[in-house]
C-alpha positions, 0 to 999 in steps of 0.5 A, a space after each residue: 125549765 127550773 125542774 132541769 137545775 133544781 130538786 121537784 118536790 111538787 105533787 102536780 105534773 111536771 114536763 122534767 123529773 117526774 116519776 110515774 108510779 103504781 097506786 093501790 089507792 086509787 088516787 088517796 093521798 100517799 106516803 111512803 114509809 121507811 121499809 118503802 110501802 105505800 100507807 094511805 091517808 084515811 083522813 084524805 078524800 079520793 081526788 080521782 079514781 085511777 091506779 095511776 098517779 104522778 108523783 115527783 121526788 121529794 129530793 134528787 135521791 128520792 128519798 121517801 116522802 112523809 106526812 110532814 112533807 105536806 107541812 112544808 107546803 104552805 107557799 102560793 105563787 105570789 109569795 114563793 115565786 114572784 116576789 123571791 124571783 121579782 127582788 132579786 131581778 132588781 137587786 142594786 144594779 136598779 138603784 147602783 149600777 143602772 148607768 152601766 142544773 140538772 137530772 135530766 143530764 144524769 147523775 155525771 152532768 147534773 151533779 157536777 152543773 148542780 155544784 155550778 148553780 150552788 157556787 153561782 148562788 153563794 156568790 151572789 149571795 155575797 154579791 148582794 150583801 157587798 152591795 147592802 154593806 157598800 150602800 151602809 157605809 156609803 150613807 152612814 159612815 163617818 162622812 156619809 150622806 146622812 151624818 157628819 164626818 165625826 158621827 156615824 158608823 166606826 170606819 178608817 182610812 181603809 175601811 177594808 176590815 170594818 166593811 167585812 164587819 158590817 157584811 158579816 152582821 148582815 148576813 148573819 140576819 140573813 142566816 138567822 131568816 134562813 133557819 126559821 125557814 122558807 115561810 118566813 122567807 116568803 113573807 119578808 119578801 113579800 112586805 120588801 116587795 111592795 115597800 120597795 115598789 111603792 118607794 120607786 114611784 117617785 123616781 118615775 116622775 121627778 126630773 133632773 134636768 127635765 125628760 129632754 130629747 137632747 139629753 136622750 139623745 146624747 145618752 143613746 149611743 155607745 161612747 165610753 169616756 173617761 172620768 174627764 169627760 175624754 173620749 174613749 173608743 173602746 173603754 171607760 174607767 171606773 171612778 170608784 176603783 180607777 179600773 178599766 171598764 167595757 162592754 164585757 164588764 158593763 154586761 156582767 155586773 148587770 146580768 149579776 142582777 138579773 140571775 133570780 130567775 131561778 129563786 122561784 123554783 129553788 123554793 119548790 119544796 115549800 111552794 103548794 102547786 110547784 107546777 103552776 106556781 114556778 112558770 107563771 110565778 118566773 114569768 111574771 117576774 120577769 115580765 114585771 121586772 122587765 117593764 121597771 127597767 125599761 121605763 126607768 132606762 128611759 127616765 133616766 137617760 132622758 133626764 140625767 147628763 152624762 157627766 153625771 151617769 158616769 161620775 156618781 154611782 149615788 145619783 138617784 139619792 141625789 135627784 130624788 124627793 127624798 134620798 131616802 126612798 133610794 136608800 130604803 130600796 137599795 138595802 131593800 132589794 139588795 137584802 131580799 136578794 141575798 136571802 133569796 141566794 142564800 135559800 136557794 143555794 141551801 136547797 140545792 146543796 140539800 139536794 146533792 147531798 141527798 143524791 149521794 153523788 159526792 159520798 159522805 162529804 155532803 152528809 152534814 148538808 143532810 140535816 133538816 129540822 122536824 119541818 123539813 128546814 136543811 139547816 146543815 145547808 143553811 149553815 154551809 152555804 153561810 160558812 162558803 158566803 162568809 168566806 167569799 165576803 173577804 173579796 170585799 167588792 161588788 165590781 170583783 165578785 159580779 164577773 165569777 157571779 155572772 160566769 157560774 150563772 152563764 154556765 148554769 143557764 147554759 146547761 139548762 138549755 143543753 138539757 132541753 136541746 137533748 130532750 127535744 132531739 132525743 125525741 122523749 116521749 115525756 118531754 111535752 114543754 107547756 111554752 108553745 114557743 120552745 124549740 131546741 133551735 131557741 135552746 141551742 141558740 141560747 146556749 150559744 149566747 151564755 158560752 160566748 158571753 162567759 168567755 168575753 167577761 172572763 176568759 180565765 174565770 170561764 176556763 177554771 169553771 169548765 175544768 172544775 166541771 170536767 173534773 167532777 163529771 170525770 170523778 162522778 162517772 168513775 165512781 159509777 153512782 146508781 141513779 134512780 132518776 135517768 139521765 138524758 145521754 141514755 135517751 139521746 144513746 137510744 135516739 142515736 144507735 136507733 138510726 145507726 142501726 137502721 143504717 147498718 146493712 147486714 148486705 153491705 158488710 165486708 169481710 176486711 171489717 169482720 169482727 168476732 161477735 160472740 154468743 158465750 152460753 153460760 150454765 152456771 156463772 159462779 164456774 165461769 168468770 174466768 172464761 166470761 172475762 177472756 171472752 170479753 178480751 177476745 171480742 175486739 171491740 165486736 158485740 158480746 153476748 152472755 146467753 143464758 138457758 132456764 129450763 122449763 115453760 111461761 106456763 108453769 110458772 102463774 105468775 110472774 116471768 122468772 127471768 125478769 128478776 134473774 135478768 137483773 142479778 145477770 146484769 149487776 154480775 157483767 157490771 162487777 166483772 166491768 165486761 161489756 156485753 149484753 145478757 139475753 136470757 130465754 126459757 125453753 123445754 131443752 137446752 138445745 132449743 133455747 140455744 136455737 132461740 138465743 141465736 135468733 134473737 141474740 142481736 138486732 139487725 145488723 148487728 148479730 152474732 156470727 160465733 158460738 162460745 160453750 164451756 168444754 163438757 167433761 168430768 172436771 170437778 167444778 169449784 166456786 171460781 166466783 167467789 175467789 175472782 178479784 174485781 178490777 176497779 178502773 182508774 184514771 187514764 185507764 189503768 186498772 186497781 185490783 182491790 184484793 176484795 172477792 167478787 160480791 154481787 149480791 144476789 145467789 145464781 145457781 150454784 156449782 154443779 155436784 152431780 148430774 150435768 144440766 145436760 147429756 153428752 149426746 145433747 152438747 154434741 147436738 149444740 155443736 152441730 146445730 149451731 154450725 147447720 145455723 151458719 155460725 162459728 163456734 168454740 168450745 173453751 176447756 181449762 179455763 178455770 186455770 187462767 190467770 191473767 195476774 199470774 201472766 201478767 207478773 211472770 217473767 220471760 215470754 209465753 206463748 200462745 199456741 195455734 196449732 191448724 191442722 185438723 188431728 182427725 184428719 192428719 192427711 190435710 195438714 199441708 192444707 190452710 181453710 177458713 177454720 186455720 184463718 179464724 185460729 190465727 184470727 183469735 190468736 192475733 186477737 188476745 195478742 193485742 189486749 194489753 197484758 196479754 201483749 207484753 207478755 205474751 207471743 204468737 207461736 204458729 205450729 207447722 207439721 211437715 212429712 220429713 220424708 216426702 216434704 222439704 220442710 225449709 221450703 214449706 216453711 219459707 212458704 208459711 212465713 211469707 203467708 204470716 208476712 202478708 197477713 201482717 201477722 208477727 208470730 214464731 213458726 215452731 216446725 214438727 215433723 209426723 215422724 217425731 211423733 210415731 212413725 208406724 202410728 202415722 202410717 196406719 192413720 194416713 197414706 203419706 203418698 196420696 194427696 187428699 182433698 181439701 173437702 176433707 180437712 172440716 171432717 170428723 175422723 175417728 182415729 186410734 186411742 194410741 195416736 191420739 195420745 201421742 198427738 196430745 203428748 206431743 201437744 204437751 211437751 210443747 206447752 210448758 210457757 203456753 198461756 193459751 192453746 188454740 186446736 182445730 175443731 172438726 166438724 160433729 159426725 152427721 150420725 147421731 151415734 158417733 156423738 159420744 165418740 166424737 166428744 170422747 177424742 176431743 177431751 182426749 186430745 185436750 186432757 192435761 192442756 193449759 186453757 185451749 180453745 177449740 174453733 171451727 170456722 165457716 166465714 171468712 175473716 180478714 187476713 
C-alpha cells in the first residue's frame, strides 16, 4: 500500500509501480546510461537466467538508474522500516497526550494527493519539534521541573518568541541529520529506539494509586469534565489553553501521533529489498506500537484518577521512579518523529519534482549530493517547517496534521479500491485479507473523520486538491507510469460496450460516426479539424491507407511507429477521434478494411468522409495551422505558434496522385454497396474558422437538396436531403460556427407549372416540424436558362421518385449554369452542402462522372458533397 503515495526505487517486485522490461542480459545487474542504453555489470553474477526482468523506478519520472543507485541501499527492515515507523507511532501523545499518494491514480490525482502527503509530513514534522520544545521548556525553563525560577533556559512572561527559538535549534539538528543522509538516519533511530523502550519499562509497573478496578472503572466511560471537576456532556476544557475539547479534537491530536506508517516506505530509496522490508517492517510496527498503547491505556487508567488525567498533562514524570525516564522518552521519541517527517516529506518532494508535474517550480528539489541525498528537498522541506513553527502550538498544529494525513490515507484506499475493480491484472495484493469493501470502508472512515475535526481545514484541502488535479490535467503532462482512470475507463467502456446493441438502435438517437480517410495530413488539417466539429459527439475515426504488404517489410510493422506520429498529430490539432491505420496492396482494398474494422461492436462508423480528387495544387497547410491550447471553463487560446508535431508524415503531393481517377470513383461506389454515408469535402484548404469567427455580419451556410443530375426530382425530398440538413444543423450548433453563422435552405421551383408561395409554405412548415430555424432562399429553373432547363427535363412530366439517387449526365453548358447560379449566391457562404448522386453502375462513365462533380463545385467556397442511405432523425 505504501508504493500508491510513494516513489519505488527497489529492485524486487512489487504489487504497484513496477515497470517490466526487456533484458539482454539474461538477469546480470543493469544500468541505464544517459543516451538510455542497457550497460551490464560484468563484475556481477547471472542471478536467473531469463530475458525478463522486473524493475522499479528509481524516481516518479523514472529517471535513469546509476551504478551509484546501489550505493544508496544500505538499509535492512529493521533499521530503515521499523524503528522510523515504531517511533513515530509513539511520538509525544505516548508520554503527553496519553489521557486524550500516488501513481496508480495517475500524473492528475497522484501529483496533487502526493503534494498532500508532502504538506501532511511538514506539519508533522513541526508538530513534533512543537512537542520537543514544549517538553524543554516545560522541564528547563526558568521555573521548570528540573531548575529554579532564577536558572534554566532564558524565557519571559510569554514565551512565545523564545519557544520558536529553542524549535528553531532543534530542527536545525534535525536538518544537519538529514543532510548526512538516511544512514545516519537509520542509526539514530535505531539507538532512540531501544533507549526509549528500555527507559518505558518502568512506567508498566509502578503504580500511582495502585492498579484498582475502581479507579478503572471510573476512567472507563465517556464522561468529559471541566477543570473543576464539573460534569460536561458533551465536552471538556483544556486547562493549558482554556479551549473547548471533544471527541473530534481528542481524535486528532492522537491520530497526530500515530501517522508514521508511511516513514518505513518514504525510505525505499535506501532500503536493500524495499519489497519485503516495507510491509513486514510497517506491520511490525504497528503490531509493536499497538501492543505498548494498549497495555499502557490499561495501566494507566487503572492506577491514575481522573482528576489527575485531565489536570496535569506531565503526570507520568510525576508517578515514575525517576521523571527523567519520562522526559528522555519524551524528547527521544518527539526528535525520532521529527527526523522521520522531515526525511520522509524530503523524498517525496524529490519525487514530484522529478515527475515534471509542476514545471520548473520544483527544480531546486532536484538536487542530490554524489550518494543520492536530495539535499535541495531537505533544505525546502526545512524552510515550509520552519515557517509552520510560528503556529507555536501542538493543540493548533495537530487538527490540519491530522486533516492532510486523513486525506493522504484516503486516497490510499481510493487507488486500491480502483485497481481491485478495475480488475488489473497486476494487481495481486500479497495481504490475503485485502478487499476493496475493506478500502472503501476505510475511505469512508478517513472523509467522515476529516470533516468532524475540521470542517473548514478538510474543505481548504479538498479545494487545493481540486485545483491541482485541474492545473495538472490542463497542462497534459506526458506520464510513462499509468494512471489507474485508464483502467477503471477500459473496465468501464468494456461493459457499456457490450451492453450496446447495434439491434436495439433507433433512428431518434443517430449520430454521424464518420470515417475521414486521410492521404496526406500535412494537406488536410483544416478538413480534419471541421470533421471533428461535424461529428456531434459521434465516433470519429482518421483512417489512413499505406500501400504495400507485412510481407515486404522483414522486420518490423511499419504502422506501428507510424501509428504513434498519427497519434501526437490528433493530440496537437485537440480532436477527438481515433486513428486506425492498415496495410493493403490497393487504396480501395484498405479502405474496405478500414471500414470493417474501423469501430467495435456497437459502435461502428456509418459515413465515409474523402477529400475531393482534382488538380488542385496542394500546399503544406500544417506547417501554417495554429494550434489551440484549451483554457479554463473551456475557452480556447491560439498561441499564434505553428502546428510542430515533431515527427515527418509524407509530404504534399508534387506530381502523380496516390491513386486514379477511376480508383476515387470506385471508393465511392464501394463504400455506398457496403451501406455506408458518404462525403466528399472540396475547398477546404480555404477554411478558416478565425476569419469566420472575426467577420462581421452573418454568413451562411448553404444546403442546397436537390439532385443537379437530375433536376426533374427537385419537388422530391429523400434521406440524402434529410442528411444535408442533417450536417448543415450539425456545424450550426458548434459554438463559433453558431453566432456567426446561419442555416439558409435552397428551394427551386417551376415559375411556370408551380406556385411557388405555396411550395414554399409547404417547406416551412417541414423545416418547422424538424425544429430546424433556417432561411428558405426560392430559385426559379428559369432564372437559370430556360431552353437549357428544356432540353435536360420535360417540365410537364412527374417523375419517380427512385430517380432523384441517380447519376445523369448532363450538358456542360447546364452544368455551368448550375454553378454560376450556385456561385452568385456564395458570396457570405462559409460553407456549402450539394447533393451527391449515386456513381454510374459502368465502370466507364467513372471519369465523366468525377469530371461534372468538379464542375459544378469549381470556383465554390469549401462544400461538402453527401448522399445518404439511413435514415436521421428530423
Amino acid at each position: 500500500m505504501a508504493s500508491l503515495l510513494i516513489e519505488n526505487r527497489g529492485e524486487g517486485s512489487s504489487v504497484l509501480g513496477s515497470e517490466f522490461v526487456n533484458n539482454e542480459n539474461y538477469g546480470s545487474h543493469a544500468s541505464i546510461s544517459d543516451d538510455g542504453v542497457s550497460q551490464a555489470n560484468s563484475d556481477d553474477v547471472p542471478l536467473i537466467h531469463s530475458p525478463m526482468v522486473w524493475r522499479l523506478p528509481r524516481h516518479m519520472s523514472m529517471r535513469t538508474i546509476s551504478v551509484s543507485e546501489n550505493a544508496r541501499r544500505t538499509l535492512n527492515t529493521f533499521s530503515g522500516v521499523f524503528c522510523p515507523v515504531a517511533l513515530s507511532m509513539f511520538s509525544t501523545f505516548l508520554f503527553l497526550r496519553i489521557d486524550m499518494i500516488s501513481r496508480a491514480l495517475g500524473p492528475e490525482f497522484g501529483g496533487s494527493i502526493g503534494f498532500l502527503f508532502y504538506v501532511a509530513n511538514v506539519l508533522a514534522c513541526a508538530l513534533y519539534v512543537t512537542g520537543f520544545t514544549e517538553a524543554i521548556m516545560e522541564n528547563f525553563s526558568q521555573g521548570g521541573t528540573y531548575v529554579s525560577a532564577t536558572t534554566g533556559l532564558p524565557t519571559d512572561a510569554d514565551g512565545a518568541w523564545w519557544k520558536y527559538l529553542y524549535a528553531s535549534v532543534v530542527l536545525l539538528i534535525c536538518l544537519l541529520v538529514c543532510m548526512v543522509g538516511g544512514s545516519l538516519f537509520a542509526k539514530t533511530l535505531t539507538v532512540i529506539l531501544l533507549e526509549n523502550t528500555r527507559f518505558n519499562s518502568s512506567n508498566l509497573t509502578f503504580a500511582y494509586t495502585g492498579l484498582r478496578a475502581k479507579t478503572f472503572h471510573q476512567n472507563a466511560f465517556l464522561r468529559y469534565t471541566n477543570a473543576s471537576g464539573v460534569d460536561i456532556e458533551s465536552f471538556q476544557v483544556d486547562y493549558s489553553t482554556g479551549k473547548v475539547m471533544n471527541f473530534e479534537t481528542v481524535f486528532a491530536i492522537l491520530f497526530s501521533s500515530v501517522t508514521g506508517i508511511m516513514n518505513g516506505a518514504n525510505m525505499s530509496g535506501e532500503l536493500k529489498d524495499p519489497s519485503k522490508s516495507i510491509p513486514k517492517g510497517t506491520l511490525a510496527a504497528i503490531c509493536f506500537t499497538f501492543c505498548t498503547y494498549f497495555i499502557l491505556v490499561i495501566l494507566v487508567g487503572g492506577s491514575c484518577s481522573r482528576d489527575l488525567l485531565i489536570n496535569n498533562y506531565l503526570f507520568l514524570q510525576d508517578i515514575n521512579w525517576w521523571s527523567g525516564f519520562v522526559l528522555i522518552g519524551i524528547f527521544a521519541t518527539t526528535l525520532s518523529a521529527a527526523l522521520g517527517n522531515l526525511i520522509g516529506a524530503s523524498r517525496i518532494l524529490e519525487a514530484l519534482a522529478n515527475d515534471r508535474l509542476f514545471g520548473i517550480v520544483l527544480n531546486p528539489a532536484t538536487k542530490t549530493t554524489r550518494g543520492g541525498n536530495p539535499y535541495g528537498a531537505v533544505l525546502i522541506s526545512w524552510f515550509l517547517v520552519q515557517l509552520v513553527l510560528l503556529v507555536g502550538s501542538l493543540n493548533a498544529i495537530a487538527p490540519p496534521t491530522t486533516v492532510f494525513f486523513l486525506l493522504s490515507y484516503a486516497s490510499t484506499n481510493l487507488a486500491c479500491a480502483a485497481l481491485d475493480l478495475a480488475s488489473a491484472p497486476n494487481f495481486r495484493p500479497t495481504f490475503k485479507y485485502f478487499s476493496w469493501h475493506t478500502s472503501l470502508l476505510g475511505l469512508l472512515g478517513c472523509m467522515v473523520m476529516c470533516f468532524l475535526i475540521s470542517s473548514i481545514y478538510t474543505s481548504v484541502a479538498i479545494i487545493i486538491m481540486l485545483v491541482l488535479i485541474i492545473v495538472l490535467h490542463l497542462r497534459s503532462v506526458p506520464s510513462e507510469w499509468g494512471s489507474i482512470s485508464q483502467a477503471l475507463i477500459f473496465h468501464q467502456v468494456r461493459k457499456y460496450l457490450l451492453m450496446l446493441d447495434i439491434r436495439k438502435s433507433h433512428v431518434k438517437y443517430w449520430r454521424p460516426q464518420i470515417l475521414l480517410m486521410v492521404s496526406r495530413p500535412k494537406q488536410s488539417p483544416e478538413l480534419i479539424d471541421f470533421i471533428n466539429d461535424i461529428k456531434k459527439g459521434g465516433l470519429y475515426v482518421i483512417g489512413h491507407v499505406r500501400k504495400g504488404h507485412l510481407d515486404d517489410f522483414k522486420e518490423n510493422d511499419p504502422l506501428y511507429e507510424e501509428n504513434l506520429r498519427w497519434m501526437k498529430l490528433v493530440d496537437r490539432l485537440q480532436i477527438k477521434a481515433f486513428v486506425e491505420l492498415t496495410l493493403a496492396r490497393t487504396i480501395c482494398d484498405g479502405l474496405h478494411n478500414l471500414i470493417r474494422s474501423a469501430g467495435i461492436g456497437g459502435l461502428k462508423t456509418n459515413t465515409v468522409c474523402l477529400g475531393f480528387y482534382d488538380n488542385h495544387t496542394p500546399e503544406d497547410a500544417l506547417a501554417k495551422f495554429h494550434y489551440r491550447r484549451k483554457r479554463f471553463f473551456g475557452t480556447v487560446s491560439h498561441t499564434g505558434q505553428p502546428l510542430d508535431v515533431g515527427e515527418n508524415f509524407r509530404g504534399t503531393r508534387n506530381g502523380d496522385k496516390d491513386l486514379a481517377g477511376t480508383e476515387y470513383v470506385k471508393m465511392i461506389a464501394d463504400s455506398l454497396k457496403m451501406h455506408k454515408n458518404v462525403m466528399l469535402c472540396r475547398h477546404f484548404h480555404q477554411l478558416d474558422k478565425e476569419s469566420i469567427k472575426a467577420t462581421k455580419g452573418t454568413l451562411f451556410i448553404d444546403v442546397w437538396p436537390v439532385n443537379f443530375f437530375r433536376p426533374e426530382t427537385a419537388s422530391y425530398f429523400d434521406n440524402t436531403c434529410l442528411f444535408l440538413l442533417q450536417l448543415a444543423c450539425i456545424i450550426n450548433m458548434v459554438p463559433g460556427w453558431k453566432s456567426k453563422a446561419r442555416l439558409r435552405v435552397f428551394l427551386f421551383v417551376n415559375a411556370h407549372s408551380e406556385n411557388a408561395t405555396n411550395k414554399e409554405h409547404k417547406l416551412e412548415n417541414y423545416l418547422r416540424q424538424l425544429r430546424i430555424n433556417a432561411k428558405i432562399q426560392v430559385v426559379s429553373w428559369e432564372s437559370i436558362a430556360q431552353s437549357m432547363v428544356s432540353k435536360e427535363f420535360d417540365l410537364s412530366v412527374n417523375y419517380s421518385e427512385s430517380r432523384m439517387q441517380e447519376y445523369n449526365h448532363i450538358s456542360t453548358d447546364f452544368l455551368q449554369a448550375i454553378n454560376k447560379t450556385i456561385v452568385s449566391f456564395s458570396k457570405r457562404t462559409a460553407v456549402t452542402f450539394l447533393y451527391l448522386p449515386r456513381p454510374p453502375e459502368e465502370n466507364v462513365d467513372y471519369e465523366r462522372y468525377l469530371a461534372q462533380l468538379d464542375g459544378l463545385s469549381d470556383n465554390l467556397p469549401p462544400t461538402v458533397f453527401v448522399h445518404g442511405l439511413h435514415p436521421v432523425p428530423g
